[in-house]
C-alpha positions as CSV (number, residue, x, y, z in Angstrom):
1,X,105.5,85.8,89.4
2,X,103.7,88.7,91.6
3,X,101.5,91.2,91.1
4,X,102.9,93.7,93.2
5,X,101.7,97.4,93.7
6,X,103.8,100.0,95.2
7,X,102.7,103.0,96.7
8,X,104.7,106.1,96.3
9,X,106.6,104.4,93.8
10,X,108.8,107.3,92.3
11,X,110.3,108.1,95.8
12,X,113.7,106.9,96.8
13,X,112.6,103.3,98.0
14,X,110.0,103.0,95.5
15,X,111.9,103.2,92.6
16,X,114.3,101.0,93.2
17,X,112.7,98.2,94.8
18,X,110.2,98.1,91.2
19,X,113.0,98.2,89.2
20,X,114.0,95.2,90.9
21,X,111.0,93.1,90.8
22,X,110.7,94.3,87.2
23,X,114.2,92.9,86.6
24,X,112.8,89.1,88.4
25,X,110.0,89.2,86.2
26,X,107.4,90.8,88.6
27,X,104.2,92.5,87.7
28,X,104.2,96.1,89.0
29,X,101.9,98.7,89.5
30,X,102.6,102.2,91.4
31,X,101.1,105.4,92.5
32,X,102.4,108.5,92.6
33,X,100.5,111.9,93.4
34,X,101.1,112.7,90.2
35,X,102.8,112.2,86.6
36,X,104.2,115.5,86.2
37,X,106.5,118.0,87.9
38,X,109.2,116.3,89.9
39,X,108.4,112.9,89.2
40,X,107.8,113.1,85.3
41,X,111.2,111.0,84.4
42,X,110.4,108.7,87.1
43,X,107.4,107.9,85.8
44,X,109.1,108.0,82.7
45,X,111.7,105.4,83.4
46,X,109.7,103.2,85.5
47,X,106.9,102.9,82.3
48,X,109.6,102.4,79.9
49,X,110.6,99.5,82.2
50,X,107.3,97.8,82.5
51,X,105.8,99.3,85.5
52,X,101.9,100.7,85.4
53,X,101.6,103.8,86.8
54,X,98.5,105.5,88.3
55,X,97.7,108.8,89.8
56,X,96.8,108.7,93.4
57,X,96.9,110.8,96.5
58,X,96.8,108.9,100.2
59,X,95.4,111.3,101.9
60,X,92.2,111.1,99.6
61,X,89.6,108.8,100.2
62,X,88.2,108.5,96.9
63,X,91.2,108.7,95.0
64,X,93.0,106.2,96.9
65,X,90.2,103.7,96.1
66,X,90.4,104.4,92.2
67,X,94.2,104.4,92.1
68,X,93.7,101.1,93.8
69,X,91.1,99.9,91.3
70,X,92.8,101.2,88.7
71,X,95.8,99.5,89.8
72,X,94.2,96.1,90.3
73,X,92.4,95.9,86.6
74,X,95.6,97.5,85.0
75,X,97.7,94.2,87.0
76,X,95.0,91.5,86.5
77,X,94.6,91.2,90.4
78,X,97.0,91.6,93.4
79,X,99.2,89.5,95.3
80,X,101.3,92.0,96.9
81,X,100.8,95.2,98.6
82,X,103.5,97.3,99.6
83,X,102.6,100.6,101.5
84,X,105.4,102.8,100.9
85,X,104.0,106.0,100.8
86,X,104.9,108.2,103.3
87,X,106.2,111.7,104.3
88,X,109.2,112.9,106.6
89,X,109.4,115.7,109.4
90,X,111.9,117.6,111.6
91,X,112.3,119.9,114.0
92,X,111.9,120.8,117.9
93,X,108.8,119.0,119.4
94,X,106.9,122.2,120.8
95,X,107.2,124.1,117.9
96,X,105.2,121.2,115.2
97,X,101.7,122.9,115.1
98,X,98.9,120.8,115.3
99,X,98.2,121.5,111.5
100,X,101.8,119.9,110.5
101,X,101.1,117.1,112.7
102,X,98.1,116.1,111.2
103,X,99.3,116.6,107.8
104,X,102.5,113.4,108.4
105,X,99.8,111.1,110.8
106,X,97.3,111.5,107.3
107,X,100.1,110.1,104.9
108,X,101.6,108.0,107.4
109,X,98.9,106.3,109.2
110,X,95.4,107.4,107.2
111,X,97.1,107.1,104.6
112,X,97.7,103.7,104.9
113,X,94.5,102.7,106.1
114,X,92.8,103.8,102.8
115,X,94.7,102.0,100.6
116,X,94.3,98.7,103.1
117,X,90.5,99.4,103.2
118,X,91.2,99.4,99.0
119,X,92.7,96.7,98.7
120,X,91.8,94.5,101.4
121,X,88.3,93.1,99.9
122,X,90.3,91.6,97.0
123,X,92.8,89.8,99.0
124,X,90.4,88.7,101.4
125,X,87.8,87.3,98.6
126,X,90.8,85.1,96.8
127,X,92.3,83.9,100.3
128,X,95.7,84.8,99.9
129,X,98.3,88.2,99.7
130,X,101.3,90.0,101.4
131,X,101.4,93.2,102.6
132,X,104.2,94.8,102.9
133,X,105.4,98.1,104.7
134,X,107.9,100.8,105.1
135,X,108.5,101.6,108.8
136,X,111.8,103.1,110.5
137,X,114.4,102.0,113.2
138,X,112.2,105.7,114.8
139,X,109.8,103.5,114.5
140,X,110.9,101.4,117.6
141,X,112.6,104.0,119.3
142,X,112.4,108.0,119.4
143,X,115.3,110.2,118.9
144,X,115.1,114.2,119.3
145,X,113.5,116.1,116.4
146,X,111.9,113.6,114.9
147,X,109.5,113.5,117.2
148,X,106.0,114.0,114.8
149,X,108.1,111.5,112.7
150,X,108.3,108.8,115.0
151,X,104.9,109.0,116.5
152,X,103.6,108.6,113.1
153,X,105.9,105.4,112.7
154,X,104.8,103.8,116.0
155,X,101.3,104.0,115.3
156,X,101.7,102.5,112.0
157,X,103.4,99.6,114.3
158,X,100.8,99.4,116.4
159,X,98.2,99.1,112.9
160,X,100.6,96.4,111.7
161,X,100.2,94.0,114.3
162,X,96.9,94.0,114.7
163,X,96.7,93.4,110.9
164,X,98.9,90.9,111.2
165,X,96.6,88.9,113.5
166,X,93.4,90.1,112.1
167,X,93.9,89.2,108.6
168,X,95.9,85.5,109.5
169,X,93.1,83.8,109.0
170,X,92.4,85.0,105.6
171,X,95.7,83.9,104.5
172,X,97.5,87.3,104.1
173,X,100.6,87.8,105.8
174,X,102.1,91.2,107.1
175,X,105.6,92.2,106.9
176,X,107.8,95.4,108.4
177,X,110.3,96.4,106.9
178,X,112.5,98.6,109.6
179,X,115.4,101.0,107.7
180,X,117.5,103.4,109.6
181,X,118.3,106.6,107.6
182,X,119.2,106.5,104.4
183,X,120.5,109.4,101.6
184,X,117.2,109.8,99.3
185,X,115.0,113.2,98.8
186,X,112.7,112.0,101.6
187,X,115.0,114.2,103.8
188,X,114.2,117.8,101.0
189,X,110.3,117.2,101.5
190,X,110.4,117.4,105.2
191,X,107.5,118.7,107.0
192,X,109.5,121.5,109.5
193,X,108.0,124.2,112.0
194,X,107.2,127.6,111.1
195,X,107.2,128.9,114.3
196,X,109.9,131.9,114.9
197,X,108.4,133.5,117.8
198,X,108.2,130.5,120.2
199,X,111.6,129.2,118.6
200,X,113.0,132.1,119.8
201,X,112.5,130.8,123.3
202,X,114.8,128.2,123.0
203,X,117.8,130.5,122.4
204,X,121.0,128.8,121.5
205,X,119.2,125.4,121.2
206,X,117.3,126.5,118.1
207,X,120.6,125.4,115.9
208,X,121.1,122.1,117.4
209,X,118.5,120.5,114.7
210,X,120.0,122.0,111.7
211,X,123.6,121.0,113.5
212,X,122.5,117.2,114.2
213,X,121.2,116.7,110.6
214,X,124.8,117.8,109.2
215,X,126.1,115.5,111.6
216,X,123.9,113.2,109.9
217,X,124.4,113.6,106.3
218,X,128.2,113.7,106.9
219,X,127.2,109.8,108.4
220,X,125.3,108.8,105.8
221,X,128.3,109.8,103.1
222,X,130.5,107.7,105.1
223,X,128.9,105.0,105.1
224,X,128.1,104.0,101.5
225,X,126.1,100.5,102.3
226,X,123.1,102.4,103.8
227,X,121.6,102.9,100.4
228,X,118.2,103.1,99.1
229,X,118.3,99.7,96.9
230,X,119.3,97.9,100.3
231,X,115.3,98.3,100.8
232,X,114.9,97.0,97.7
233,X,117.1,93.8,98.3
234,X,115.0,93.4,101.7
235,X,111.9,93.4,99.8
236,X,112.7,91.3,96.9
237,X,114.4,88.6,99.6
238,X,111.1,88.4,101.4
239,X,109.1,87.7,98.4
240,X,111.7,84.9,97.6
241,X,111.3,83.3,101.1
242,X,107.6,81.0,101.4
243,X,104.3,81.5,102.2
244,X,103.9,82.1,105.9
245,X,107.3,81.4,106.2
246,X,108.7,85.6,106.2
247,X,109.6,87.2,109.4
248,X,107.2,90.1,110.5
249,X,109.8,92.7,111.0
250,X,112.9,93.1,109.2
251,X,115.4,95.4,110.1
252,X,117.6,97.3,107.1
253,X,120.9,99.2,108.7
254,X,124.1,99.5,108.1
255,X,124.9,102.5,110.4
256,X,125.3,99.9,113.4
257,X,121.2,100.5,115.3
258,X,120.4,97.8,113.6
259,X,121.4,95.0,115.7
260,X,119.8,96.6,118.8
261,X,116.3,97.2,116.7
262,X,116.6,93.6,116.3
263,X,117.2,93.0,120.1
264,X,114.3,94.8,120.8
265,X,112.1,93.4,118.2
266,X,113.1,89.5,119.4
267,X,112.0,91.2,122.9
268,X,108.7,92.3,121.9
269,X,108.4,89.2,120.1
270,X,108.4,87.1,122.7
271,X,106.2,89.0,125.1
272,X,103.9,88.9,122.0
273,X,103.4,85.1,122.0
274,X,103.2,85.2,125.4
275,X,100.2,87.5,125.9
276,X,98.8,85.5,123.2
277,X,99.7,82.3,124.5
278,X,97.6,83.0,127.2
279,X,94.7,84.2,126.2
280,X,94.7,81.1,124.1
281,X,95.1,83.0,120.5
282,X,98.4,82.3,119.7
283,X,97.8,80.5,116.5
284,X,96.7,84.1,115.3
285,X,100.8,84.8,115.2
286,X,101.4,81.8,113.4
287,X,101.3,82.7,109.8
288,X,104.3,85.1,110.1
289,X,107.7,83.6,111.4
């Protein structure tokens, strides 16, 4: 069995997708900014289930390398990495100040490149791990208001596949996990603009965000099989599936995107092996499917 640590694991794909490797006899570990306040019967529950927890905050250097530390000696090592921290935002593009943008690119992307600089020297030094991570279909294309979001998500693409190449050869394989919406609290802890005076010059437009995210909850309670522990079946799945055997990206929608992500991502993939092909590097794709 793994020894898996979860970043942001009291959120809504965290908590499921431990709760499940818990039930198959995993190892888990998670971090969570901290034990108290909203998450205290999170933490709760996932302890009384089996899972370590540690305090840790992604945007801090030096506590993302203890909470990694602390999470490797309180496992007995690591074989699995999943980076699924990360923080949502809405709103009209223009009015996103600068401040608000840095604040999602320093969970979503910074973030993510502490806890890799973390937890990278102990993968590489036994030879072996999987890194996980949680994406978005936004994350392929844009669509309006989630602009900041999106940008955030296509950079941690771009990270992804060069990890993926860079760290083949050290036998650690790197896996996207791509889901469209789904209904968890990620949507109440929004990053939004506060910026009524140049909102105003927008007029009517203003209220076409807060109208398209009705339109988008109302989706979402239709369709009952985009659910959080969907992510969790994706992620259990992939750690069933070989060594070097797991696709790269793997799409999680039931909203009807999904098949197009996937058209795209086949797309990209094959321009990918191309390029490499012919610089003569292609065996650096090889250890994902």
């Amino acid at each position: 069995m793994a020894k898996v640590f979860i970043t942001g694991i009291a959120g809504g794909f965290g908590k499921p997708t431990a709760l499940s490797l818990l039930d198959r006899g995993h190892a888990v570990a998670g971090s969570v900014r901290s034990r108290a306040g909203r998450n205290a019967d999170t933490v709760a529950e996932l302890e009384a289930s089996g899972a370590r927890i540690v305090e840790m905050d992604v945007t801090d250097t030096a506590s993302t390398e203890g909470g990694v530390s602390e999470a490797i000696a309180a496992l007995g090592g690591l074989d699995v990495l999943f980076n699924n921290a990360g923080i949502g935002s809405y709103g009209i593009q223009e009015l996103m100040s600068p401040e608000d943008m840095t604040r999602v690119f320093d969970v979503n992307v910074t973030g993510v490149q502490r806890v890799m600089r973390a937890a990278l020297p102990h993968m590489r030094a036994q030879g072996s791990g999987t890194v996980l991570y949680t994406s978005s279909l936004i994350g392929r294309i844009a669509t309006p208001f989630y602009g900041t979001y999106s940008a955030s998500k296509w950079a941690l693409e771009a990270i992804v596949e060069c990890y993926r190449t860079e760290l083949s050869g050290f036998g650690i394989e790197s896996c996207l996990i791509e889901p469209g919406a789904m209904p968890t609290a990620f949507f109440d802890g929004m990053v939004a603009p506060n910026d009524p005076d140049r909102e105003a010059g927008y007029g009517d437009f203003a209220q076409v965000p807060a109208m398209s995210a009705a339109g988008l909850a109302q989706m979402l309670d239709a369709t009952p099989d985009q659910r959080p522990d969907r992510i969790a079946e994706a992620v259990v799945a992939l750690l069933d599936m070989p060594f070097g055997q797991k696709p790269f990206r793997t799409v999680v929608d039931h909203t009807g995107v999904g098949p197009q992500i996937e058209r795209y991502n086949d797309a990209l993939h094959d321009v990918t092996r191309a390029v490499f092909t012919n610089f003569g590097i292609e065996q650096m794709l090889d250890l994902n499917a």
